[in-house]
SEDOKOL-854158 format. One record per residue: y, z, x of N, C-alpha, C, CB in turn; residue number from 1. Coordinates in pm, whole numbers. Each point is the difference from the previous one (the first is absolute). Glycine has a CB too. Layout:
<nodes>
<node><n_north>Y</n_north><n_up>Z</n_up><n_east>X</n_east><ca_north>Y</ca_north><ca_up>Z</ca_up><ca_east>X</ca_east><c_north>Y</c_north><c_up>Z</c_up><c_east>X</c_east><cb_north>Y</cb_north><cb_up>Z</cb_up><cb_east>X</cb_east><nugu>NUM</nugu></node>
...
</nodes>
This chain:
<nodes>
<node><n_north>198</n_north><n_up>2834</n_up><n_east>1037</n_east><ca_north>-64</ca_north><ca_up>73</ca_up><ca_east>-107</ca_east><c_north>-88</c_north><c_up>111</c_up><c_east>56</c_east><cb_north>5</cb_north><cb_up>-206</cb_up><cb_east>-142</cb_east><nugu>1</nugu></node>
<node><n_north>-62</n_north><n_up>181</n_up><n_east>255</n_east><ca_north>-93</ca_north><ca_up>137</ca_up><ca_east>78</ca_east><c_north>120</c_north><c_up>95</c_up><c_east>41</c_east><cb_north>-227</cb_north><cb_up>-146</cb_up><cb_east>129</cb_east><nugu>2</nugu></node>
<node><n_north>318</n_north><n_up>140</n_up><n_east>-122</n_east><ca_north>80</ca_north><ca_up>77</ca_up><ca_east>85</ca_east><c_north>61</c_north><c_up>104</c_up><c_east>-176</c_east><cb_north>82</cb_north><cb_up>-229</cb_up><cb_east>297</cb_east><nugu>3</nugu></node>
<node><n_north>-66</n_north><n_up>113</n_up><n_east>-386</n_east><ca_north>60</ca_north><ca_up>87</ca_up><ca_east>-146</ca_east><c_north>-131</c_north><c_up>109</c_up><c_east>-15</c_east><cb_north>151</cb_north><cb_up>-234</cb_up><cb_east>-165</cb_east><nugu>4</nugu></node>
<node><n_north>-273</n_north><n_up>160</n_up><n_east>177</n_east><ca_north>-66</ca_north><ca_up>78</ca_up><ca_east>-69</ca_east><c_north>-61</c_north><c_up>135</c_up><c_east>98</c_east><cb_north>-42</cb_north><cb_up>-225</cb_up><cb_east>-167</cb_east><nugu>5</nugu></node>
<node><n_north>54</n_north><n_up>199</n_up><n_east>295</n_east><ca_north>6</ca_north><ca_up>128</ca_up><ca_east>93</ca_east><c_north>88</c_north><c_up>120</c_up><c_east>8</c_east><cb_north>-73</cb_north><cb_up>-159</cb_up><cb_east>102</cb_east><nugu>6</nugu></node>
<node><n_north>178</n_north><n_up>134</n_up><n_east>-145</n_east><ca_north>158</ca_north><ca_up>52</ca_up><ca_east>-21</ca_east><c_north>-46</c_north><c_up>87</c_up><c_east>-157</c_east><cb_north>198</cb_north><cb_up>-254</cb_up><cb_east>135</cb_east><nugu>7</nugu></node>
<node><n_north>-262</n_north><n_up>196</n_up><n_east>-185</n_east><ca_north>14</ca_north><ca_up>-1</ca_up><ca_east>-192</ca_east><c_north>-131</c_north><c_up>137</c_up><c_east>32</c_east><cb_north>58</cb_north><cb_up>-357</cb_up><cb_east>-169</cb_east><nugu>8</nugu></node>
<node><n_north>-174</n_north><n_up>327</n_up><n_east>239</n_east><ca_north>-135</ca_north><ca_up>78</ca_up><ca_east>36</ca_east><c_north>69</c_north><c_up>109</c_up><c_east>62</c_east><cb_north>-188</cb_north><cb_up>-187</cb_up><cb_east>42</cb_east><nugu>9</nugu></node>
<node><n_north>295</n_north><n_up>185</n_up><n_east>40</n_east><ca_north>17</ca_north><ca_up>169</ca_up><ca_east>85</ca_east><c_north>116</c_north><c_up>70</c_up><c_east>-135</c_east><cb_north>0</cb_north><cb_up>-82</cb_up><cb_east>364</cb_east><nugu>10</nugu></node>
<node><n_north>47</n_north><n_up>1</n_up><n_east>-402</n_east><ca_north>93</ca_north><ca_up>125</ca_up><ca_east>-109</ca_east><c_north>-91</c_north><c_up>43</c_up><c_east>-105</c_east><cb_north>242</cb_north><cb_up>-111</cb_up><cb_east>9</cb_east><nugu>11</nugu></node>
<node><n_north>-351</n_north><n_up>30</n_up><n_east>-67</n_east><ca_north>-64</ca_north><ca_up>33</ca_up><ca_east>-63</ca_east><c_north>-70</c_north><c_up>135</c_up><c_east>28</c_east><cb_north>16</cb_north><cb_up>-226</cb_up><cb_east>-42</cb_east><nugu>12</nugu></node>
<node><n_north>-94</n_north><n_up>185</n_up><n_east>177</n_east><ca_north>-70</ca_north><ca_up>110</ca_up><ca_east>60</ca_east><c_north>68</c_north><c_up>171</c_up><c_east>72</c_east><cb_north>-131</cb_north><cb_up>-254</cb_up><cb_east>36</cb_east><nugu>13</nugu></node>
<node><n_north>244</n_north><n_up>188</n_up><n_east>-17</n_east><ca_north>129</ca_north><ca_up>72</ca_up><ca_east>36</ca_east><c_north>-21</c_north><c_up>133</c_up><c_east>-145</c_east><cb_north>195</cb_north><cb_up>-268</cb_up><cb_east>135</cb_east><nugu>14</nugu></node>
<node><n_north>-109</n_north><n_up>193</n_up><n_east>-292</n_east><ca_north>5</ca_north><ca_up>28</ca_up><ca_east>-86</ca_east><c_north>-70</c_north><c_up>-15</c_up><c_east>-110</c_east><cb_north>137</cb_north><cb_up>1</cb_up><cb_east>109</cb_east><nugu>15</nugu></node>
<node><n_north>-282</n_north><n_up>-7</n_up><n_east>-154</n_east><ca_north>-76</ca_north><ca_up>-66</ca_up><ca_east>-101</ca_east><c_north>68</c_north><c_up>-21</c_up><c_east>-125</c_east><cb_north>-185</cb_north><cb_up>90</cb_up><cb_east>98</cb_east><nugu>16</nugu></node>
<node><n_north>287</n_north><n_up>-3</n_up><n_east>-124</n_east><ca_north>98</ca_north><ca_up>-13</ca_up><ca_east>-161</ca_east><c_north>42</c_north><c_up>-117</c_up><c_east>-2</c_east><cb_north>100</cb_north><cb_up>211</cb_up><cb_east>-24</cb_east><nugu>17</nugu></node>
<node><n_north>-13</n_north><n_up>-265</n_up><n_east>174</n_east><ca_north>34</ca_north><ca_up>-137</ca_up><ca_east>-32</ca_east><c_north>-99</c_north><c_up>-123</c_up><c_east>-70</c_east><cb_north>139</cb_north><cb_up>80</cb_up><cb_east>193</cb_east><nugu>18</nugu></node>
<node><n_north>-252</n_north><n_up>-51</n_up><n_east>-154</n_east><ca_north>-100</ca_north><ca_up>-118</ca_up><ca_east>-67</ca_east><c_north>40</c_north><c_up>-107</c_up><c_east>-103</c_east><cb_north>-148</cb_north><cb_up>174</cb_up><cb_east>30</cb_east><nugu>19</nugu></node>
<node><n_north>188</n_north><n_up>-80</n_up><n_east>-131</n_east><ca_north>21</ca_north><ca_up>-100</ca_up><ca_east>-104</ca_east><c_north>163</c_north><c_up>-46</c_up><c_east>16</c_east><cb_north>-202</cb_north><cb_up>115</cb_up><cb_east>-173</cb_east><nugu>20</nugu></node>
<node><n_north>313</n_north><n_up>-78</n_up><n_east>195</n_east><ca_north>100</ca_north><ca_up>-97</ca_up><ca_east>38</ca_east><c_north>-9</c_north><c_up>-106</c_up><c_east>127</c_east><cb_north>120</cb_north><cb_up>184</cb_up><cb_east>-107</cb_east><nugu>21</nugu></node>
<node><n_north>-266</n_north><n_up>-147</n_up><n_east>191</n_east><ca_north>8</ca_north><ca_up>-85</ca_up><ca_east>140</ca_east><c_north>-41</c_north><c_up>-139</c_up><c_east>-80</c_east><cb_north>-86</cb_north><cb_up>194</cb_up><cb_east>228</cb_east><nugu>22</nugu></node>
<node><n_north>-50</n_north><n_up>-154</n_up><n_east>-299</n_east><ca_north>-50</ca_north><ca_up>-87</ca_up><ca_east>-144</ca_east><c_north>51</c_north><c_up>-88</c_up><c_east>-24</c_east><cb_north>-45</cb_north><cb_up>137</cb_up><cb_east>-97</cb_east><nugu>23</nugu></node>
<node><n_north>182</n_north><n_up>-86</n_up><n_east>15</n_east><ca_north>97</ca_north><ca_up>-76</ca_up><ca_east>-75</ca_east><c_north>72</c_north><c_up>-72</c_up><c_east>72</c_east><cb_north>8</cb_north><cb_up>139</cb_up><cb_east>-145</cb_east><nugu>24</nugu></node>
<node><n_north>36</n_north><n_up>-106</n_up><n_east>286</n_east><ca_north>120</ca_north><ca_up>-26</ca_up><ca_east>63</ca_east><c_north>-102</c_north><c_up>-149</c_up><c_east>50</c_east><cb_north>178</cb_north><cb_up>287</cb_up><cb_east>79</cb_east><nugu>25</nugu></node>
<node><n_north>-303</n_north><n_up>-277</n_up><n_east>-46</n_east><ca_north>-68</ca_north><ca_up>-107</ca_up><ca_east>58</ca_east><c_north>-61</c_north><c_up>-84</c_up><c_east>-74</c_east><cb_north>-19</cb_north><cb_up>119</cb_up><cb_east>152</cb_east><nugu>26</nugu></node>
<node><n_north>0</n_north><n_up>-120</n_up><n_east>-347</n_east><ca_north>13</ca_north><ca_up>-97</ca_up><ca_east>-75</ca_east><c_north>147</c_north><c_up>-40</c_up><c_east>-32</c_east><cb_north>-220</cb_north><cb_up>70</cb_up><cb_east>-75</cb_east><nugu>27</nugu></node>
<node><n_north>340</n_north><n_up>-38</n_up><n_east>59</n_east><ca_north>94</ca_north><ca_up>-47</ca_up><ca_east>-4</ca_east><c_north>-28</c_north><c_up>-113</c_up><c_east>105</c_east><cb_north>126</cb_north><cb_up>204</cb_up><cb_east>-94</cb_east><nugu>28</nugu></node>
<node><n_north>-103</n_north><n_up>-156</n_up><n_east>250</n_east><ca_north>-12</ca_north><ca_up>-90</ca_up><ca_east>93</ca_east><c_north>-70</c_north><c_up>-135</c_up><c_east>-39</c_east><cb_north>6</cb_north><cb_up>197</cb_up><cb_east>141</cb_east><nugu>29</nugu></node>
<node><n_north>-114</n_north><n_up>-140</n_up><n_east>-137</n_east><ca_north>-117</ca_north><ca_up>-160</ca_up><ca_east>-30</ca_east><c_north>67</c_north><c_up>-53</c_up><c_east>-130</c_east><cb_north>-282</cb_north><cb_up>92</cb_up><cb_east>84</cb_east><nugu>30</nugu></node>
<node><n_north>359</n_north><n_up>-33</n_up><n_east>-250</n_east><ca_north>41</ca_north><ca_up>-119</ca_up><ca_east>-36</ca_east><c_north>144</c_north><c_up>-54</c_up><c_east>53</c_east><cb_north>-150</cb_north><cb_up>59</cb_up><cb_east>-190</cb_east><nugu>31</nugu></node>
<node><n_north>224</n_north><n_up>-28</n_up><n_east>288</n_east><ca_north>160</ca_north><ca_up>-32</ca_up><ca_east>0</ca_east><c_north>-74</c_north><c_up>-126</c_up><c_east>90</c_east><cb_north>221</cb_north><cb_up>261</cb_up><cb_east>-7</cb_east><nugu>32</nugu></node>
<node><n_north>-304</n_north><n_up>-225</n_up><n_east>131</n_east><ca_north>-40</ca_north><ca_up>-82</ca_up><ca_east>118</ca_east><c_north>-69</c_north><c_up>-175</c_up><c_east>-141</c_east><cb_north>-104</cb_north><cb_up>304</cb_up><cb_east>276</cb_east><nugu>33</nugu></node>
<node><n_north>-26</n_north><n_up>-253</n_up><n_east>-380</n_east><ca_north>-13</ca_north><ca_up>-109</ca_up><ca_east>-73</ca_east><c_north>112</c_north><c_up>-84</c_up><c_east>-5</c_east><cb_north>-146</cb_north><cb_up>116</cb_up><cb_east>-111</cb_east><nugu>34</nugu></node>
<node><n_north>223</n_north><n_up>-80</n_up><n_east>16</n_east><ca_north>128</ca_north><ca_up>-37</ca_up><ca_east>-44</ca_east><c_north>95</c_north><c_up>-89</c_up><c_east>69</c_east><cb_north>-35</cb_north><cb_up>193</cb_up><cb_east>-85</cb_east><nugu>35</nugu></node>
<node><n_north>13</n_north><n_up>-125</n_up><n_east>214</n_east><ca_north>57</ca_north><ca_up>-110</ca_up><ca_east>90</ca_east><c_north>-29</c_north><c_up>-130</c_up><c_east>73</c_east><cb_north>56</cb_north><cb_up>178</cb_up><cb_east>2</cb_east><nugu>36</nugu></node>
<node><n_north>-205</n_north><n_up>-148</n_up><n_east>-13</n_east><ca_north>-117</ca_north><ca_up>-78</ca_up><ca_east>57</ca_east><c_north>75</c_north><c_up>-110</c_up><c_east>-109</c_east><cb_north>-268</cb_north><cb_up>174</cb_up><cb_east>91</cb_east><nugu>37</nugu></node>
<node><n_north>248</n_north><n_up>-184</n_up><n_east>-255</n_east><ca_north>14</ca_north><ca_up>-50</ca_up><ca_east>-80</ca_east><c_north>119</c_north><c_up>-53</c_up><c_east>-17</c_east><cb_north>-155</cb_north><cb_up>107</cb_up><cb_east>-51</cb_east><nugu>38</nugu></node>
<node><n_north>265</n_north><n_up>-32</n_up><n_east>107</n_east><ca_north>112</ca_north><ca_up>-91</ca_up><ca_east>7</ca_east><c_north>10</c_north><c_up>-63</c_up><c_east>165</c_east><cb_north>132</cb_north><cb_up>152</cb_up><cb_east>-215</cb_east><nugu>39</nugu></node>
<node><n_north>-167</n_north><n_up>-98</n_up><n_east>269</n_east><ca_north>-25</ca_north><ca_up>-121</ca_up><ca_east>100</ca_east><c_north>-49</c_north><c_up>-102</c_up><c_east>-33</c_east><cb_north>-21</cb_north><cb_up>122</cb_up><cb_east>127</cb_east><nugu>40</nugu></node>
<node><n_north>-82</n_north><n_up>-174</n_up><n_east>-132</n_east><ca_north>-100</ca_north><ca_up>-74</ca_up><ca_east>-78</ca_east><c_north>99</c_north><c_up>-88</c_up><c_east>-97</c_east><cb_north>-210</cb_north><cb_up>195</cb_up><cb_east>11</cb_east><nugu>41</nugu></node>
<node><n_north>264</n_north><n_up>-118</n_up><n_east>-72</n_east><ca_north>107</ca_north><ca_up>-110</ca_up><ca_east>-125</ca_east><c_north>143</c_north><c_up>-90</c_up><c_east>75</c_east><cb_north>-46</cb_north><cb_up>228</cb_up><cb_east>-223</cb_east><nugu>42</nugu></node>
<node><n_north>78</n_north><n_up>-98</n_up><n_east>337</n_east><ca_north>95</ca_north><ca_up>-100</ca_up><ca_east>68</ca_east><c_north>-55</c_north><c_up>-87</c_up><c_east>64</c_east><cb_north>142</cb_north><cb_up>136</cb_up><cb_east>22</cb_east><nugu>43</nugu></node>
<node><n_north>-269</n_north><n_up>-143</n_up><n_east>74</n_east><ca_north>-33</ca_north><ca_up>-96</ca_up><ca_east>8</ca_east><c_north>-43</c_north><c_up>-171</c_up><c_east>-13</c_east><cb_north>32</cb_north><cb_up>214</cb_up><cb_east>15</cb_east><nugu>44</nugu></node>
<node><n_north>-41</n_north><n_up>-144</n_up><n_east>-169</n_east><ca_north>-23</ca_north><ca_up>-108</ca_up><ca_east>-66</ca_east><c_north>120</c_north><c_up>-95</c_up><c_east>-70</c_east><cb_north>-206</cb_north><cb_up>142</cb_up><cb_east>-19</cb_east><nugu>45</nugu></node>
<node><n_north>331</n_north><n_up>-43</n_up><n_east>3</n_east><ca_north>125</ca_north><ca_up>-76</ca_up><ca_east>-41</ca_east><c_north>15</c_north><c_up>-77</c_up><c_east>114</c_east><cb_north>116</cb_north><cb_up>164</cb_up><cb_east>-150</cb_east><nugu>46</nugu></node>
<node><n_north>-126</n_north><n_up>-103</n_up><n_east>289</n_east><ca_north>48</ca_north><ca_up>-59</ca_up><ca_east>120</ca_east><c_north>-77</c_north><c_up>-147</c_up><c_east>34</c_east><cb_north>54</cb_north><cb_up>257</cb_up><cb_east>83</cb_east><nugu>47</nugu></node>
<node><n_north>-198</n_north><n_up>-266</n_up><n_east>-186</n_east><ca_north>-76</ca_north><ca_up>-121</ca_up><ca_east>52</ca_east><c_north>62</c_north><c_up>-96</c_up><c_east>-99</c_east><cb_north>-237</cb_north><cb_up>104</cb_up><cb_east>96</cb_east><nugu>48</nugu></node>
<node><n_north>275</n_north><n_up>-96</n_up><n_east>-229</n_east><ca_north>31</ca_north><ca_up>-45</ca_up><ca_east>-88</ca_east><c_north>134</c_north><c_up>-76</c_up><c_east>-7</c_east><cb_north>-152</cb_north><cb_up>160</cb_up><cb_east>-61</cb_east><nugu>49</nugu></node>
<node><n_north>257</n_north><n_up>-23</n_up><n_east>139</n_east><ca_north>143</ca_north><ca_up>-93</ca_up><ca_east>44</ca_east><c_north>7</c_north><c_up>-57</c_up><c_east>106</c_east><cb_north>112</cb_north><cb_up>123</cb_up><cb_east>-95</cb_east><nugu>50</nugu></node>
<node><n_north>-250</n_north><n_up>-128</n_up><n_east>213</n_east><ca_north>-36</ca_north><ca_up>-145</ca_up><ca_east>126</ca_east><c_north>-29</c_north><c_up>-108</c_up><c_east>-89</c_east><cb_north>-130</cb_north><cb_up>125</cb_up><cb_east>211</cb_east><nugu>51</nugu></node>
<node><n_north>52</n_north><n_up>-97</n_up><n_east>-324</n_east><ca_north>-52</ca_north><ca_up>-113</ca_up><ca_east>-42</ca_east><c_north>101</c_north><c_up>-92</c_up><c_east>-103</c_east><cb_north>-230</cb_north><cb_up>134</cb_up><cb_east>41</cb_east><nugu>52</nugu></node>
<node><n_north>290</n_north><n_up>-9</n_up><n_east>-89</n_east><ca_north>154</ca_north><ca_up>-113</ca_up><ca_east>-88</ca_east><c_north>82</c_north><c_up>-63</c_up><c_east>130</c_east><cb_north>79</cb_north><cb_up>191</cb_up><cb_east>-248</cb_east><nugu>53</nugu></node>
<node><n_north>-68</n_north><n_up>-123</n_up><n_east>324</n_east><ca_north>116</ca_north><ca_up>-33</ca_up><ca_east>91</ca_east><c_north>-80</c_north><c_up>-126</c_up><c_east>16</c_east><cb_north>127</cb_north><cb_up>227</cb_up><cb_east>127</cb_east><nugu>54</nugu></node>
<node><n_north>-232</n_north><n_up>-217</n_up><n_east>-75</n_east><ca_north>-99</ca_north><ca_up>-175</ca_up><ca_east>77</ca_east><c_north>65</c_north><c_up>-129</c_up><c_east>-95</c_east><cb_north>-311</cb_north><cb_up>125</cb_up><cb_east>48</cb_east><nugu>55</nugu></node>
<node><n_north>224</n_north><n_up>-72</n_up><n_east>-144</n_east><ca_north>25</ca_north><ca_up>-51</ca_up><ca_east>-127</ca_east><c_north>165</c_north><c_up>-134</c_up><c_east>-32</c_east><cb_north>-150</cb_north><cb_up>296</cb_up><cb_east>-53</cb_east><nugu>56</nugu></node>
<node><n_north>247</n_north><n_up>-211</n_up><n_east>102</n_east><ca_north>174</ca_north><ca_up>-36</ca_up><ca_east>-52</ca_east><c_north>19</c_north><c_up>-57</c_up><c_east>124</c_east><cb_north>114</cb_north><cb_up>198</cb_up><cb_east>-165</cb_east><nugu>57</nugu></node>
<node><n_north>-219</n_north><n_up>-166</n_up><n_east>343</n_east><ca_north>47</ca_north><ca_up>-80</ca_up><ca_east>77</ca_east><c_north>-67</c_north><c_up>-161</c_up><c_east>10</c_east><cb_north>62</cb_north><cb_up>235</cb_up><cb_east>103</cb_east><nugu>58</nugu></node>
<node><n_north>-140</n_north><n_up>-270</n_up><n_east>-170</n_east><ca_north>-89</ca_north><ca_up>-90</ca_up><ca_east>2</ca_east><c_north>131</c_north><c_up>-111</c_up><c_east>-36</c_east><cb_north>-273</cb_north><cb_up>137</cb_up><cb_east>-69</cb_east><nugu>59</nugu></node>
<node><n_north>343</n_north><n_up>-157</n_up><n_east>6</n_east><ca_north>67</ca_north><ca_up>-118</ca_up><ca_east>2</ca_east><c_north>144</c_north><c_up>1</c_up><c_east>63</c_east><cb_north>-140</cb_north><cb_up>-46</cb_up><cb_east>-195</cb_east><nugu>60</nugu></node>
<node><n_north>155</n_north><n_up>176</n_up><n_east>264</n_east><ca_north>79</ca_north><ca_up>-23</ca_up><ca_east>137</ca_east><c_north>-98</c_north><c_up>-70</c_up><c_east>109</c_east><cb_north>155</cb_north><cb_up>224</cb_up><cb_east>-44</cb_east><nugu>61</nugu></node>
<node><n_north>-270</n_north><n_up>-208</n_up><n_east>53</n_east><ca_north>-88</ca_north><ca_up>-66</ca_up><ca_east>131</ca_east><c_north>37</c_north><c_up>-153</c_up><c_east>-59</c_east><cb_north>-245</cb_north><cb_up>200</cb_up><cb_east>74</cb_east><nugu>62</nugu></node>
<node><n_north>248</n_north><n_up>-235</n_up><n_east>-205</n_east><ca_north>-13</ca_north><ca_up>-171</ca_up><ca_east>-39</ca_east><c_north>136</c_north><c_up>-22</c_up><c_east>27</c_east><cb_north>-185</cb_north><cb_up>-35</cb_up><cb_east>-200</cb_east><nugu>63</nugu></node>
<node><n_north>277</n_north><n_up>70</n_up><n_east>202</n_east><ca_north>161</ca_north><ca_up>-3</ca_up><ca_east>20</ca_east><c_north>5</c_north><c_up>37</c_up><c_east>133</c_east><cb_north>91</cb_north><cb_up>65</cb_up><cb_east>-229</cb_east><nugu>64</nugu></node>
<node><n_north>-143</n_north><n_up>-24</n_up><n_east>322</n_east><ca_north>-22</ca_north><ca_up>33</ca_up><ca_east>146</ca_east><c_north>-15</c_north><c_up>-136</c_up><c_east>30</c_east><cb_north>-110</cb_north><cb_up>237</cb_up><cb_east>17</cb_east><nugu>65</nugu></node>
<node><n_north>9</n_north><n_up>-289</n_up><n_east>-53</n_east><ca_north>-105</ca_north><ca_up>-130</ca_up><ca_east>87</ca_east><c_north>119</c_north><c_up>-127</c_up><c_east>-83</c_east><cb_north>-371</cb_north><cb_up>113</cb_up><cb_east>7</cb_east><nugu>66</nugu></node>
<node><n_north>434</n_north><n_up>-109</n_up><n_east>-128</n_east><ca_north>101</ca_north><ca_up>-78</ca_up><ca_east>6</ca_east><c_north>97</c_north><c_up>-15</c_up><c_east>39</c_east><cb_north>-74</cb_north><cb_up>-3</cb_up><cb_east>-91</cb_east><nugu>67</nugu></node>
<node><n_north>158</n_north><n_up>101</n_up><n_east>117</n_east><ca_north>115</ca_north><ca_up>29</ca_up><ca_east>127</ca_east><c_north>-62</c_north><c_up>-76</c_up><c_east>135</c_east><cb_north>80</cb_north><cb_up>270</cb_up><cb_east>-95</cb_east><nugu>68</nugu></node>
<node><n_north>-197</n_north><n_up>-218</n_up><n_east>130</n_east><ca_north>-57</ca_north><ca_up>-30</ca_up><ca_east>157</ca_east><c_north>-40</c_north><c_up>-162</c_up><c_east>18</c_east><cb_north>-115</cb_north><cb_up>263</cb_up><cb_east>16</cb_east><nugu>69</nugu></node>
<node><n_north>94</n_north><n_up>-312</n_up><n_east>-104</n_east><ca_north>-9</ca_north><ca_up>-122</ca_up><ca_east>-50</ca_east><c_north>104</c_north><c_up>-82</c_up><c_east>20</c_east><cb_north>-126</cb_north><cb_up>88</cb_up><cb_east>-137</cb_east><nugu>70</nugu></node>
<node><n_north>275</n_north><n_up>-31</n_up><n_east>45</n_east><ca_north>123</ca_north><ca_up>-46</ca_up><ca_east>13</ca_east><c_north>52</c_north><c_up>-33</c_up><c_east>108</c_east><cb_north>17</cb_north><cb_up>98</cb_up><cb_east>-150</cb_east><nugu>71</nugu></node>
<node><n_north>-35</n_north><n_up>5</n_up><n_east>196</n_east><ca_north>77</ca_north><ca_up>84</ca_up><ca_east>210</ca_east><c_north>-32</c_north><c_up>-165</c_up><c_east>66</c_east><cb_north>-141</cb_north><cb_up>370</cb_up><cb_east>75</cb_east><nugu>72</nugu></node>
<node><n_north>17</n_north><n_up>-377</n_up><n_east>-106</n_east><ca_north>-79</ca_north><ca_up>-64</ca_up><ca_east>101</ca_east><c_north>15</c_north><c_up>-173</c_up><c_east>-23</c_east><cb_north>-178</cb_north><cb_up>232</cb_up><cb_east>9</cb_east><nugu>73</nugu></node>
<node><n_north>212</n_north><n_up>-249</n_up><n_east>-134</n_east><ca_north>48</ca_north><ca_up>-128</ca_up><ca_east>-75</ca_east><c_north>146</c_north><c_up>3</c_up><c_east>57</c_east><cb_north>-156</cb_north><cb_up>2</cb_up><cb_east>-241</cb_east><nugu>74</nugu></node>
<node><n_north>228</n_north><n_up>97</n_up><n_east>264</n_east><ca_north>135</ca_north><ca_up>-52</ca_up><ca_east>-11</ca_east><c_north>5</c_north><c_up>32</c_up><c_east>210</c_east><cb_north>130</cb_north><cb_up>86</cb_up><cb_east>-356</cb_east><nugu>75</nugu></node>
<node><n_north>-192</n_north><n_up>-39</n_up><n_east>435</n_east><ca_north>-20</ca_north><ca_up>16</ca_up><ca_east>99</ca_east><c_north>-27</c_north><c_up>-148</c_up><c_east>77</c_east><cb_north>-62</cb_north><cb_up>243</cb_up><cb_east>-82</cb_east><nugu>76</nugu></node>
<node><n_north>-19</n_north><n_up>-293</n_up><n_east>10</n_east><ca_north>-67</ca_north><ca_up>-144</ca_up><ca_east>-4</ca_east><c_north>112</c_north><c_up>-133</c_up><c_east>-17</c_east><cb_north>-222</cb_north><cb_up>132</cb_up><cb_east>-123</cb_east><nugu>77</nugu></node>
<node><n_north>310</n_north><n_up>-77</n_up><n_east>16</n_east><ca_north>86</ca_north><ca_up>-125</ca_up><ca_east>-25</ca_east><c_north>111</c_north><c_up>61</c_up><c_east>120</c_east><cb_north>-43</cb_north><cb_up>-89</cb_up><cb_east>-311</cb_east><nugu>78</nugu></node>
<node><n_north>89</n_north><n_up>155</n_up><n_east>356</n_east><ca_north>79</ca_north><ca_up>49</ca_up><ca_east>99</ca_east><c_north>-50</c_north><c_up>-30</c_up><c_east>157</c_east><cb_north>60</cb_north><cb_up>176</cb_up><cb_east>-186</cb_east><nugu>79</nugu></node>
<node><n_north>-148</n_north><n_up>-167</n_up><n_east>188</n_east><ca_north>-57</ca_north><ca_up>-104</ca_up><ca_east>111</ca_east><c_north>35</c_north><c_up>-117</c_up><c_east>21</c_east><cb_north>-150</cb_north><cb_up>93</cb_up><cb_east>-30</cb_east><nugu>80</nugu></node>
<node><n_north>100</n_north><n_up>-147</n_up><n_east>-86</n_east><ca_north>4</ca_north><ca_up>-116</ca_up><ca_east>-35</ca_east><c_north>171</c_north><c_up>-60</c_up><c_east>62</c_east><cb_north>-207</cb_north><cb_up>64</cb_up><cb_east>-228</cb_east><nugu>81</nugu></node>
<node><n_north>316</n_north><n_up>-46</n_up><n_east>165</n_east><ca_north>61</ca_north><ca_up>-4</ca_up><ca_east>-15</ca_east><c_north>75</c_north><c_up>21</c_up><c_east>142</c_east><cb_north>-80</cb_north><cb_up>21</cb_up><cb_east>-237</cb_east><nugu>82</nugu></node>
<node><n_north>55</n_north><n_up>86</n_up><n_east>294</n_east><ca_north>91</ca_north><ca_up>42</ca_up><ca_east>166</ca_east><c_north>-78</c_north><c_up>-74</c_up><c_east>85</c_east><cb_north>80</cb_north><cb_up>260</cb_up><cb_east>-17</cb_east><nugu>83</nugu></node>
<node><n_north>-231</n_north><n_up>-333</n_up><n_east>38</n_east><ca_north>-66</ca_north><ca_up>-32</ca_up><ca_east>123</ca_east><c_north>-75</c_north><c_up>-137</c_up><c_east>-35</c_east><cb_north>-26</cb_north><cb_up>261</cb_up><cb_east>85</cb_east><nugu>84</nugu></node>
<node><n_north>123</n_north><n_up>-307</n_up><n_east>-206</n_east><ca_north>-79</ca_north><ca_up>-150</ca_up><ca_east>-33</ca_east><c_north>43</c_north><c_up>-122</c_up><c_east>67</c_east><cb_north>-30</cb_north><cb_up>80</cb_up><cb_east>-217</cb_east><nugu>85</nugu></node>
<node><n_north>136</n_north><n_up>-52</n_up><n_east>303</n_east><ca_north>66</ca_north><ca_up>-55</ca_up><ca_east>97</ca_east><c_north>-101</c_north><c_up>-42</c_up><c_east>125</c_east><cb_north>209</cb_north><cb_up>139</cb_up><cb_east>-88</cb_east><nugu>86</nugu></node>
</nodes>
């Protein structure tokens, strides 16, 4: 922004007529730059919102995780059992 507004100060001073389009050209700026701030800001927030659904839909894959791991380990157990009960 020091460098726009150094650039923006020598054409001015360069040309004083420009003034009022340098003006304009540098409130446009400040609202397009808002604007974006603001949609940044909004994607952000979709992006926290679809971590938090996603969490959300994995929570009973973790309970279906720990029952699979459960299973593995039940049927790991009877397979033991079974080859080294000798």
């Amino acid at each position: 922004m020091a460098q726009l507004r150094s650039v923006t100060q020598k054409c001015v001073n360069v040309n004083p007529d420009l003034l009022p389009q340098v003006s304009t050209l540098l409130r446009n700026l400040l609202q397009s730059l808002t604007n974006l701030d603001h949609y940044e800001e909004f994607l952000e927030e979709i992006n926290q919102n679809s971590v938090k659904h996603s969490l959300e839909h994995l929570s009973p894959v973790g309970s279906t995780r720990k029952q699979l791991t459960a299973a593995v380990r039940r049927v790991t157990q009877n397979l033991y059992c079974i080859y080294f009960a000798d």
